[in-house]
N, C-alpha and C positions, 0 to 999 in steps of 0.2 A: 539245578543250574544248567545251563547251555551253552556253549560261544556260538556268536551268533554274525558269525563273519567277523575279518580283523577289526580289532579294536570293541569288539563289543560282549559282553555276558549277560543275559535275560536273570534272571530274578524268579524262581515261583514261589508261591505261599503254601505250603503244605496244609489243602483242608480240612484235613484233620484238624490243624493246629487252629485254623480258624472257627470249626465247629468247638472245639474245647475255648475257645476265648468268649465265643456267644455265651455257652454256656454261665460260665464265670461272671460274664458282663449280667445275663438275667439274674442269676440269684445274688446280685448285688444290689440292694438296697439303694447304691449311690450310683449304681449302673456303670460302675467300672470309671470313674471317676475320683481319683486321691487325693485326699486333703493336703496342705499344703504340709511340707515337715515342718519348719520355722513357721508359724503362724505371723504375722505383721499387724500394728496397731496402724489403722490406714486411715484417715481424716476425709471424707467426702464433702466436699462442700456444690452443693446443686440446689434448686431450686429458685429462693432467695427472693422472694417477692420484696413490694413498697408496700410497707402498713399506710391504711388509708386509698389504697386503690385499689378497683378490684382487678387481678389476675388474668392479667392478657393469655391470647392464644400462643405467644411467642415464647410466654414461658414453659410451653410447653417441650420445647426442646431440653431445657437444661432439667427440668423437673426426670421426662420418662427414662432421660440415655443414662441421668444420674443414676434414678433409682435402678435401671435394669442390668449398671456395673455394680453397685454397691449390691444386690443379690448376689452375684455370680462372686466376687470377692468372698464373702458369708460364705457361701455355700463350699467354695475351697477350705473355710475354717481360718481366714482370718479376726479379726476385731474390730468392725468399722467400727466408727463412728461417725453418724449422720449431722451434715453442719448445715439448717438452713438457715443460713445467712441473711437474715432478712432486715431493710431499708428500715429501722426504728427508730433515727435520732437525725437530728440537723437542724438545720433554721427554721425549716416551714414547719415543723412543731408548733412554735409559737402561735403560729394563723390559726392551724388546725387546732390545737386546744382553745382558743379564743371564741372559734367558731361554735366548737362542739358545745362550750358555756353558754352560748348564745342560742343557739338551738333550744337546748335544753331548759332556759329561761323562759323563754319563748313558748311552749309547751308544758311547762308545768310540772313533766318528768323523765325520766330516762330514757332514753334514746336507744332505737334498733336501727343501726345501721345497715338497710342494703342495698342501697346506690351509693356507692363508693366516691363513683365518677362525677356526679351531681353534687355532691356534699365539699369534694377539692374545688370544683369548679367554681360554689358559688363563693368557697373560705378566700379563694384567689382575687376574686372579684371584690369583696368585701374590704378586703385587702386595701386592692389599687386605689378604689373610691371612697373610704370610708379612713381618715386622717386617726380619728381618735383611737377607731379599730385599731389602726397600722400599729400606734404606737403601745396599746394594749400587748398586740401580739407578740411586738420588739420584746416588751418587759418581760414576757411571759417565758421567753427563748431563753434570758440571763436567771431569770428562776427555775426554770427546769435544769440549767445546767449547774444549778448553786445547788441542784437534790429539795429545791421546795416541795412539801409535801402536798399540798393541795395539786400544783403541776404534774408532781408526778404522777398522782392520783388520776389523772384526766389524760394523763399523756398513756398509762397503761391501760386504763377501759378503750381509748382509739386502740391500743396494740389488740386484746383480746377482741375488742368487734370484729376486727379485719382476719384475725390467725383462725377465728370461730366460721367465719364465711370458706377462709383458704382450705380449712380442715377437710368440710364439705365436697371439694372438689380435687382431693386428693385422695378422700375416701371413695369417692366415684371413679377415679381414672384406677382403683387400684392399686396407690403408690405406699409404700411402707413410710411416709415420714406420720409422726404425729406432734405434740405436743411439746416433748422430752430432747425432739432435736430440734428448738430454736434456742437459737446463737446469733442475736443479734448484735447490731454495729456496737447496741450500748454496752455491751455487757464490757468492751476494751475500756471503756472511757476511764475509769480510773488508772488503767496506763499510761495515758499517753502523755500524760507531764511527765513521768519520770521516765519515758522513752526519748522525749525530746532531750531533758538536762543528761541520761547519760550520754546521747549521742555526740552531744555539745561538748560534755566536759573530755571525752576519748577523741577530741577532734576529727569525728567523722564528719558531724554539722556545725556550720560556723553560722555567724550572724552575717546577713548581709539585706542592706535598707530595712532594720527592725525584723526581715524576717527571719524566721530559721532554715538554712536550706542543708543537704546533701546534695556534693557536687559529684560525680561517678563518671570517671575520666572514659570506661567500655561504652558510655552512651551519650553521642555527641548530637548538639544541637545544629542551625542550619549555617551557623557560621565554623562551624568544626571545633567550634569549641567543647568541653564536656557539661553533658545535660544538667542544669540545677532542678533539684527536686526538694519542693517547699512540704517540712513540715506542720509549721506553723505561721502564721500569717503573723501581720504585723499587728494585727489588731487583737491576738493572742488566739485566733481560732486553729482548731485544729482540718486538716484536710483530711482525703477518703485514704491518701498512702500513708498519714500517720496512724490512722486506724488497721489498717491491712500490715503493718510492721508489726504492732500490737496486738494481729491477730492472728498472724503467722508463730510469730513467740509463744503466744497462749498455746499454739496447736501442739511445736513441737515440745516446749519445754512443762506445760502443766498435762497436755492430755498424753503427752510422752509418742508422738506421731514417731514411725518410721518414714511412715509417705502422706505426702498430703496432695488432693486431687480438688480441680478448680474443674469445674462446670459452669463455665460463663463464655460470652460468645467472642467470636475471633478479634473484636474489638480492642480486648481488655491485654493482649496479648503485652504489650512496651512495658505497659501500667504496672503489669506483677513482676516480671523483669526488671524494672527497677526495684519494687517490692523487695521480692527476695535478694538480689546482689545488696542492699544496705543488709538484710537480714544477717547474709551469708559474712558480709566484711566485720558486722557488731559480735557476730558470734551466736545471734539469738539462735539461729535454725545450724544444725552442728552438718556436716559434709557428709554424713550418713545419712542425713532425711534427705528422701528423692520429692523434689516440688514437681509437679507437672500440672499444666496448664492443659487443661482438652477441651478445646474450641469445638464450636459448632457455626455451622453457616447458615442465612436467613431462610428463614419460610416464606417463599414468592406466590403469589396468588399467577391464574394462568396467563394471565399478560405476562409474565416474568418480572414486574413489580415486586415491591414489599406487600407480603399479604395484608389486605385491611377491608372495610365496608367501603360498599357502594357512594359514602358520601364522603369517606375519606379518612373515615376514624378507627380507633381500634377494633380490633375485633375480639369479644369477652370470650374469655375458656369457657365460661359456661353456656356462652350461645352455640359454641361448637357441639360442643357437647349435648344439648338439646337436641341437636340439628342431625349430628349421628343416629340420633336414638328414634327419631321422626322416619328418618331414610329408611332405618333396618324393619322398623315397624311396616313399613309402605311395602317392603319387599318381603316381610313375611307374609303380607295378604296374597299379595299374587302369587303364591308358590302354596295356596291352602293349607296350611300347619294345622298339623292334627294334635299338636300340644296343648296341653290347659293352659291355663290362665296365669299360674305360678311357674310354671316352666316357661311359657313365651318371656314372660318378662325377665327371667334371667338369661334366657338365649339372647333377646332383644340387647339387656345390658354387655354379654359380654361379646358380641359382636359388633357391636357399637364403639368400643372402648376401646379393646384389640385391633381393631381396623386405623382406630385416629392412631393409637401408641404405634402400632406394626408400621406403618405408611411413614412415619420419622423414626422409627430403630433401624429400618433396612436398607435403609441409605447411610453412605458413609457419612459422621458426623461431622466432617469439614466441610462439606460441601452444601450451596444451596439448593434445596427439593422448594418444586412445585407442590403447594397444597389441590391436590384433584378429589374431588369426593366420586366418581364415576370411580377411576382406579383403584382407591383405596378398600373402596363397597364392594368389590368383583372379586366371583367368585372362580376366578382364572387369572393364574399366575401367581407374583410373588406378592402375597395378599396374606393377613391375619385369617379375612371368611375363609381363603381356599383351603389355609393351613391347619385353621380350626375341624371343615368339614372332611380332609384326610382322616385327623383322628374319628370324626364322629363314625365314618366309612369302613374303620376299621373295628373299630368297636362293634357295629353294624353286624360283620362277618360272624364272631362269636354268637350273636341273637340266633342267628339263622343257621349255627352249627346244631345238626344231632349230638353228637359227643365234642365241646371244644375243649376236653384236654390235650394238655400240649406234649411233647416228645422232644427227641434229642434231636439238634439241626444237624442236617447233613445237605452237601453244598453237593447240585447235581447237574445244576446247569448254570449261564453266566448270569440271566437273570437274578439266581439267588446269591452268587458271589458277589457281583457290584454292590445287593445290597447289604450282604455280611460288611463286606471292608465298610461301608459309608458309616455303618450301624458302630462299628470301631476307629473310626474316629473323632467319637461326641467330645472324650475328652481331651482331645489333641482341642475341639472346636473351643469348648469350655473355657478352656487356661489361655488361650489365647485371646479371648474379652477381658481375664481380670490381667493379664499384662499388656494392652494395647490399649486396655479402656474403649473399646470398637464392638459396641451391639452387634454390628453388621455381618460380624464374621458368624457368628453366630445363628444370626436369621439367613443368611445364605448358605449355610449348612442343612438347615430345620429346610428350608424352601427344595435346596438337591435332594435329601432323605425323601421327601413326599413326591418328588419326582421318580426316583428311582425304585419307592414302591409302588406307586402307578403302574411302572413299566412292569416290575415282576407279577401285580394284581396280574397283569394281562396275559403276560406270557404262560404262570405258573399257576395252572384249575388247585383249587384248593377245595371246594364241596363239592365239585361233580363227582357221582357213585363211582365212576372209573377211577378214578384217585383210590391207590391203593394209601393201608393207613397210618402206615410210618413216614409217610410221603406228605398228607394230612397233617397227621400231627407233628412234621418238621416244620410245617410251612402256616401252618397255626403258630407254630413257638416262634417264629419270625416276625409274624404278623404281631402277635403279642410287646417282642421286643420296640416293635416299631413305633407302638403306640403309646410305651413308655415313654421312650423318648421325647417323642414329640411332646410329650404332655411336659416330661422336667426343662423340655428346652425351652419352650414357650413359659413354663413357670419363670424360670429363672429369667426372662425377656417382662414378666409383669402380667401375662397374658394367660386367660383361662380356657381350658378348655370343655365341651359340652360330649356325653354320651351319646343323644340325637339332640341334631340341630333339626 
């Protein structure tokens, strides 16, 4: 300690103490990272596609930032559980099992769906123009919702066509959801009559023109009145916040949620806020579950538009994804890869994957990002490639050591102190994604770490013969530590890493 003229006293770190914490941090398993003490039963809900369509690019925000907090949560040792919330029940049911019957007539036998967007388009069509259709599909909407078997029968091979396709491209992006975590809208539905009659009979919601509403005095409409919020229509249908009341209840009171987390986009924001306030006033969700909403902002193509195709339509997750995997292929030719043929193509896959994920994790989730496929492919700056091929570089080192065992660190110059303290604070970086629910702090951590071993690479020879070899094998065990890291940081982000790219 120093005073360092009035008013001030400098701070130093005893590097001892910090070689004794590296040490500690490498033969840690978790790399110096503590589970939580209280472990938390924590509700994620991300992803959430529409059965029956296929899986835009846009999903891809709430699908990666989901999965890459619900890791990092895990990984502190709480208990998620993964909610995808997926679009499985409502009116255009009726069309679409009408249609799928018709198809299927029409052909003789079962049906592979895999034009999603072609099969709604022509049900919708069919629809408008076709009277008898119409009235088919009407019927078919009051039998699926009466549990007819045959309906249901039709209505669940649509669900599994579309979850079968979904699967496929969440198996590709790397994302831990499978099968076990859909939770869709129907699964409320035998709630939500007795959600409405209690709300009705505790006079939270009254009748008003045949409908049922909730009126909630904290959220006024444009005449300053307080907002009505319709749970039932007049013609007995239920809406999406009678569901969302019934599926906030399920979370906290059957899955026993202490927190439950929304990954859906800045839009939805009033919507659950009403949500929860009827929750909070019925008593469903109790003043110890913490609700949080974590918005994300649009994906803009580089006009600063809504990202879409050239003719103005959606853009498929899977064309992207193609499209990545075309780019990285193109640029392992010009750079002559001396890999086989089973290694290119998993290099190919996980820089392809890593680049589209990294290029939306490393941006703050509230904010609008430009989709750039130039930036996200580059292999300079805050990039998935650059971060991937740090570790590969590092890795690299070890090949080309004579002896790469490692030794006790010892801090000798600034170089290797910036990187000690960076290197100790992964878990300061860590705990602060599962309480902010912010990828970004995270990949802005992993991005400074490969920055400021760059800079020690350069300063500090580590195989020239003059390297004496306590000096070596210090700055080996650094390098080592470094490499760990980056690898559980990017794990926990969703993101792989390669020995040689």
């Amino acid at each position: 300690v120093e005073i360092a003229g009035p008013g001030f006293i400098n701070f130093f770190v005893n590097k001892d103490a910090i070689s004794k914490a590296l040490k500690d941090m490498s033969a840690d398993p978790r790399l110096g990272i503590p589970k939580v003490i209280t472990p938390k039963t924590i509700v994620v809900d991300y992803s959430a596609p529409n059965v029956a369509k296929e899986m835009a690019v846009h999903h891809i925000r709430s699908t990666v930032i989901g999965d890459a907090v619900v890791r990092v949560l895990e990984f502190l040792g709480n208990n998620v559980i993964r909610a995808n919330h997926i679009g499985d029940w409502g009116t255009q049911f009726g069309m679409l099992i009408a249609y799928l019957e018709k198809k299927e007539n029409e052909s003789g036998q079962g049906m592979d769906l895999s034009d999603f967007e072609a099969f709604y388009r022509e049900a919708k069509e069919c629809y408008d123009t076709d009277e008898e259709f119409a009235v088919k599909a009407r019927h078919y909407v009051v039998l699926l919702q009466g549990g007819d078997e045959y309906c249901r029968k039709m209505w669940k091979k649509l669900v599994n066509m579309t979850m079968v396709q979904n699967q496929k491209l969440y198996d590709r992006l790397d994302v831990t959801l499978s099968d076990k975590d859909i939770m869709g809208e129907s699964l409320y539905n035998d709630m939500l009559p007795e959600v409405v009659e209690d709300l009705m009979k505790r006079g939270i919601a009254v009748e008003d023109q045949g409908a049922v509403v909730v009126y909630l005095p904290q959220f006024k409409n444009k005449e300053g009145k307080p907002l009505g919020n319709i749970i039932r229509k007049n013609d007995g249908g239920y809406l999406y916040t009678t569901t969302d009341i019934a599926c906030a209840k399920y979370r906290a009171q059957t899955l026993k949620a202490d927190r439950i987390l929304y990954f859906t986009d800045s839009r939805q924001q009033q919507h659950l806020e009403t949500v929860w306030a009827i929750c909070k006033k019925a008593g469903y969700v109790g003043d110890n579950v913490s609700m949080e909403h974590c918005p994300f902002g649009m994906m803009l193509g580089k006009d600063g538009k809504p990202f879409k195709t050239r003719s103005g339509g959606t853009v498929k997750l899977r064309d992207v994804l193609d499209e990545a995997e075309a780019r990285v292929t193109n640029l392992l030719k010009e750079r002559n890869s001396t890999l086989s043929d089973e290694e290119k193509k998993q290099v190919i896959h996980n820089i392809a994957i890593g680049a589209v994920k990294y290029a939306d994790l490393c941006k703050n989730r509230t904010t609008d990002y430009v989709f750039d496929w130039d930036q996200m492919l580059s292999f300079e700056g805050n990039t998935a490639p650059y971060l991937q091929y740090a570790y590969s570089r590092i890795r690299a080192i070890f090949r080309k050591a004579k002896d790469p065992s490692l030794g006790d660190i010892k801090i000798t110059c600034d170089a290797e102190e910036d990187l000690a303290n960076k290197l100790l604070a992964f878990a300061e970086a860590v705990q602060s994604v599962g309480d902010k629910t912010l990828p970004n702090l995270l990949c802005n951590y992993i991005f400074e770490l490969s920055n400021l071993f760059m800079h020690f690479y350069e300063a500090c020879p580590i195989l020239k013969d003059d390297v004496p070899e306590d000096v070596r094998k210090s700055r080996l065990a650094l390098c080592d530590l470094t490499a760990k890291v980056l690898k559980q940081g990017l794990s926990l982000l969703g993101i792989n890493v390669m020995e040689q790219m």
